[in-house]
C-alpha positions as CSV (number, residue, x, y, z in Angstrom):
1,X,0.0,0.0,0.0
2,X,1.0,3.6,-0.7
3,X,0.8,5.8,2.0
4,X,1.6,9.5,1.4
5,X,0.3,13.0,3.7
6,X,-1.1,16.2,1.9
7,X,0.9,18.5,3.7
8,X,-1.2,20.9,3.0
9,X,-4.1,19.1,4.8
10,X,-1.9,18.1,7.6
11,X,-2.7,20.7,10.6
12,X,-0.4,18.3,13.1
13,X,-2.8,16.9,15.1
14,X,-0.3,13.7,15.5
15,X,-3.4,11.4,15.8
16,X,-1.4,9.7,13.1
17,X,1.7,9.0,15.3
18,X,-0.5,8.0,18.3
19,X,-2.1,5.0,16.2
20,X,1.0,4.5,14.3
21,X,4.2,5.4,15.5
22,X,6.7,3.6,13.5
23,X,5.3,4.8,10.2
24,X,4.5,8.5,11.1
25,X,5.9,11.3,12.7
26,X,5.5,15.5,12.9
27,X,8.6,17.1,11.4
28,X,9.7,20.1,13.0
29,X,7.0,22.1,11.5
30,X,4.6,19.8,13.1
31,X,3.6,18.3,10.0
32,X,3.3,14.6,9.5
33,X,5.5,12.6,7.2
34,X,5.9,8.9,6.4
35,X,9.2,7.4,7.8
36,X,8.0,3.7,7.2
37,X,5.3,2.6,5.2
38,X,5.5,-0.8,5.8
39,X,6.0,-0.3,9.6
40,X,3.0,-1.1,10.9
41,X,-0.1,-3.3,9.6
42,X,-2.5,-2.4,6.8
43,X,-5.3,-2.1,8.8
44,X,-3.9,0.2,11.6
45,X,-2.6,2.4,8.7
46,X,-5.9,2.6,7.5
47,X,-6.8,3.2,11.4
48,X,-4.5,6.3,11.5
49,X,-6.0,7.4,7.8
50,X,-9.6,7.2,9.6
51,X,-9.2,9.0,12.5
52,X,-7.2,12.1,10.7
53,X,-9.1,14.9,11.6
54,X,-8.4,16.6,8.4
55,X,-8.3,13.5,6.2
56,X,-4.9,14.7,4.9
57,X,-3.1,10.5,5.1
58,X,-4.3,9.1,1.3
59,X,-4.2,5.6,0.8
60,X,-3.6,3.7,-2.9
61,X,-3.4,0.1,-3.9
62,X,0.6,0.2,-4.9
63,X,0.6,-1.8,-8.1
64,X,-2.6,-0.2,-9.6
65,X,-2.7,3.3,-7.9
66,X,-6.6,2.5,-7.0
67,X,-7.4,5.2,-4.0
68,X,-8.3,3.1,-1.0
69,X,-8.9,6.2,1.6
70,X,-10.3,8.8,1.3
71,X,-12.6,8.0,-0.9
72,X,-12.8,10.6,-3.7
């Protein structure tokens, strides 16, 4: 899975890293980035993805590019 943050979205709530800390963190803006995608489990990526207040963690199938969350 592909996991990317819209910066621009991202308001640094860190709900993310709570859910999640090996494969986010706030950078010292306070905006989330990615440091391991594959560090945790599919589904508690998609966890993190969900509770993102802003909705700013989007989710694609990695071979196909198909968005898994959010849904457009």
């Amino acid at each position: 899975m592909k996991v990317t943050v819209d910066r621009s979205k991202c308001e640094g709530y860190a709900k993310c890293v709570g859910v999640t800390p090996k494969v986010f963190k706030l950078d010292e803006k306070f905006i989330s980035v990615v440091v391991d995608a594959k560090g945790d489990s599919d589904q508690k990526i998609l966890l993190a993805a969900r509770v993102c207040p802003t909705k700013a963690i989007v989710l694609e199938e990695e071979d196909s590019g198909q968005r898994i969350f959010p849904q457009s």
